[in-house]
C-alpha positions as CSV (number, residue, x, y, z in Angstrom):
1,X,63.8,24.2,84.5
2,X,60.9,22.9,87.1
3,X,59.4,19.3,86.4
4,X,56.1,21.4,85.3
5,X,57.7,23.2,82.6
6,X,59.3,20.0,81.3
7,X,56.2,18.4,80.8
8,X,54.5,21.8,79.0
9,X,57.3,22.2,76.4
10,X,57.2,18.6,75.8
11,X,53.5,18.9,75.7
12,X,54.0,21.9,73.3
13,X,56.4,20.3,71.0
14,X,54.4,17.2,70.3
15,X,50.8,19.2,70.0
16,X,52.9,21.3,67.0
17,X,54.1,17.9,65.4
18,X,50.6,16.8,65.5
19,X,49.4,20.1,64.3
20,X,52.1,19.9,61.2
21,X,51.3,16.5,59.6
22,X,47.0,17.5,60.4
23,X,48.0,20.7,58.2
24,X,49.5,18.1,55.7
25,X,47.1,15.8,55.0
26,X,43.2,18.3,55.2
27,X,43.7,18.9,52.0
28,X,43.9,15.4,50.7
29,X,41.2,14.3,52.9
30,X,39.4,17.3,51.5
31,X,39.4,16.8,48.3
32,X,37.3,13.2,48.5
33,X,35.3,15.6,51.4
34,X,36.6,13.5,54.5
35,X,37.0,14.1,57.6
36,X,40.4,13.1,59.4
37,X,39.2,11.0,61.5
38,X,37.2,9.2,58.8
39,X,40.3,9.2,56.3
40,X,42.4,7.5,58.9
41,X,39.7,4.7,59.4
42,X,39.6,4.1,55.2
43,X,43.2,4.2,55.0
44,X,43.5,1.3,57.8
45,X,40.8,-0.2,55.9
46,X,43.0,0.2,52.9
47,X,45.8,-1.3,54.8
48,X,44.4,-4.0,57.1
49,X,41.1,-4.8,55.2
50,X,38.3,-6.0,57.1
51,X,38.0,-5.3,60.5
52,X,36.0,-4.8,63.4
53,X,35.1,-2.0,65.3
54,X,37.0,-3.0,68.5
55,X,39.8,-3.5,66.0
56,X,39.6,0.3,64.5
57,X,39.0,1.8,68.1
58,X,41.8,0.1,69.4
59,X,43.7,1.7,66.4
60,X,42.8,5.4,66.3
61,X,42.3,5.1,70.1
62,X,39.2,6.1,70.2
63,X,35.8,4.6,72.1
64,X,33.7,1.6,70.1
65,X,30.5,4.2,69.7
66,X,32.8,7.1,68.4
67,X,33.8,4.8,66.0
68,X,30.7,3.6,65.2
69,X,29.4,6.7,64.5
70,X,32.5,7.3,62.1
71,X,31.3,4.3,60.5
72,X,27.8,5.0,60.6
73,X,28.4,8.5,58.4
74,X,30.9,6.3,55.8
75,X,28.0,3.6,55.6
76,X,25.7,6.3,54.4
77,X,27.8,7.5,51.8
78,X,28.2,4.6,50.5
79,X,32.2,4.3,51.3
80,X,31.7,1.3,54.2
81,X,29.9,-1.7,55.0
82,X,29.3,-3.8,58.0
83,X,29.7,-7.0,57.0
84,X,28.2,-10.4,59.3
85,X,31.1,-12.9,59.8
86,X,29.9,-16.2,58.0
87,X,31.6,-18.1,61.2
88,X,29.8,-16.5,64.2
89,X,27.2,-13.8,63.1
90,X,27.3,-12.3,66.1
91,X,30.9,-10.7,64.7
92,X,30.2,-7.9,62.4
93,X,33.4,-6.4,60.2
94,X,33.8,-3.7,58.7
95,X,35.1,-3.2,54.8
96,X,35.4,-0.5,52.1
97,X,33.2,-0.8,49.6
98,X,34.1,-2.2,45.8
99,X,33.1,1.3,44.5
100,X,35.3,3.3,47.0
101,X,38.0,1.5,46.1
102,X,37.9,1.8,42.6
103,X,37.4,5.4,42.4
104,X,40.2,6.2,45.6
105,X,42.6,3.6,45.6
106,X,45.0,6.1,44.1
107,X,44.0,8.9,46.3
108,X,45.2,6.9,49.1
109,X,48.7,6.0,47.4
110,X,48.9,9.5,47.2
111,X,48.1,9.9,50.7
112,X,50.6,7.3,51.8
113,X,53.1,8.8,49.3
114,X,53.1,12.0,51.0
115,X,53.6,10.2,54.9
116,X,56.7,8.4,53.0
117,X,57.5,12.1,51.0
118,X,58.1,14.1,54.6
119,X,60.9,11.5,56.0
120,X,62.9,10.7,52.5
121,X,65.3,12.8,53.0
122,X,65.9,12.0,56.6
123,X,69.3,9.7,57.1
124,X,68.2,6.6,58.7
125,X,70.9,7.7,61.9
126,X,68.5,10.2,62.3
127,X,65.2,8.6,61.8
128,X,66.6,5.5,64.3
129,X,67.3,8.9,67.1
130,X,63.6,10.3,66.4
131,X,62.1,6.7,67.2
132,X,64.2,5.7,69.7
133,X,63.3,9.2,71.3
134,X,59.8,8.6,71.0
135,X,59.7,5.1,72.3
136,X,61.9,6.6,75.3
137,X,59.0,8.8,75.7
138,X,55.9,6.7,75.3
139,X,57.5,4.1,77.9
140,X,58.2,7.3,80.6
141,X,54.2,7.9,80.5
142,X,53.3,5.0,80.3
143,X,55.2,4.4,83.5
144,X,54.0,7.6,85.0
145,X,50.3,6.5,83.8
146,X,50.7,3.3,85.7
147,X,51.8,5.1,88.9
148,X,49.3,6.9,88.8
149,X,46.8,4.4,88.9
150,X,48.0,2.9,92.0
C-alpha cells in the first residue's frame, strides 16, 4: 500500500467514526431543536460552567467569531448569556441560563448517558488499545503538521 492510500483509509475510517456518534446524538439535539455545534457548546457549558469565548473555541476548535455567532443564536433563544466579569469588565463569560437548565438538565444526562452507553461494554484492555491508538495517531500529525510548517 502507497503512503497516499494510507493516509485516505485512515482518513476514511475516522470521517465514518465521526459520522457514527453525529448519527447518534441529532436526534437528542433535535428534540430541544439544536444544532450540533450548539449542543456541544451547552453541554461544555453544562460541564465546565462559565466560560469565555476563547475558552469554547479553543474547545470545539473552532474560530472566536464562529463561536460567537453560536452564542449569538443561543443568546436569542434565551438558552445563554454573556455575562461581564465583576474583576476586569473587559472579560465577558459565557453561562447557560437558570431556565435552560431547569428545563434540560436531564436532557443532557441523557445525552452524556448515551456517550458513556456506546463504550460499556467495551473491556477496559480494549478501550486502553483504542486510546493509546488514537494518541499514537494525533502525535504522528501533529508531527507531520509541524514539518510542514518549516
Amino acid at each position: 500500500m502507497d503512503e497516499k492510500s494510507k493516509g485516505i483509509l485512515i482518513l476514511k475510517q475516522m470521517k465514518r467514526i465521526m459520522d457514527l456518534f453525529h448519527k447518534n446524538m441529532k436526534n437528542e439535539f433535535e428534540e430541544i431543536n439544536l444544532t450540533r455545534p450548539q449542543g456541544m457548546l451547552i453541554g461544555y457549558l453544562f460541564q465546565k460552567g462559565e466560560c469565555k469565548i476563547s475558552d469554547l473555541s479553543e474547545y470545539m476548535e473552532l474560530s472566536n467569531s464562529t463561536v460567537s455567532g453560536i452564542v449569538d443564536r443561543l443568546e436569542k433563544q434565551k438558552i445563554v448569556e454573556r455575562n461581564r466579569d465583576e474583576k476586569d469588565r473587559r472579560v465577558v463569560k459565557v453561562s447557560i441560563t437558570e431556565d435552560f437548565k431547569k428545563n434540560s438538565n436531564t436532557h443532557y444526562k441523557k445525552i452524556e448517558g448515551r456517550f458513556s452507553e456506546i463504550f460499556e461494554n467495551v473491556e477496559e484492555k480494549d478501550l486502553k488499545f483504542i486510546l493509546k491508538g488514537l494518541k499514537k495517531l494525533e502525535k504522528i500529525i501533529e508531527i507531520n503538521t509541524e514539518e510542514s510548517k518549516e
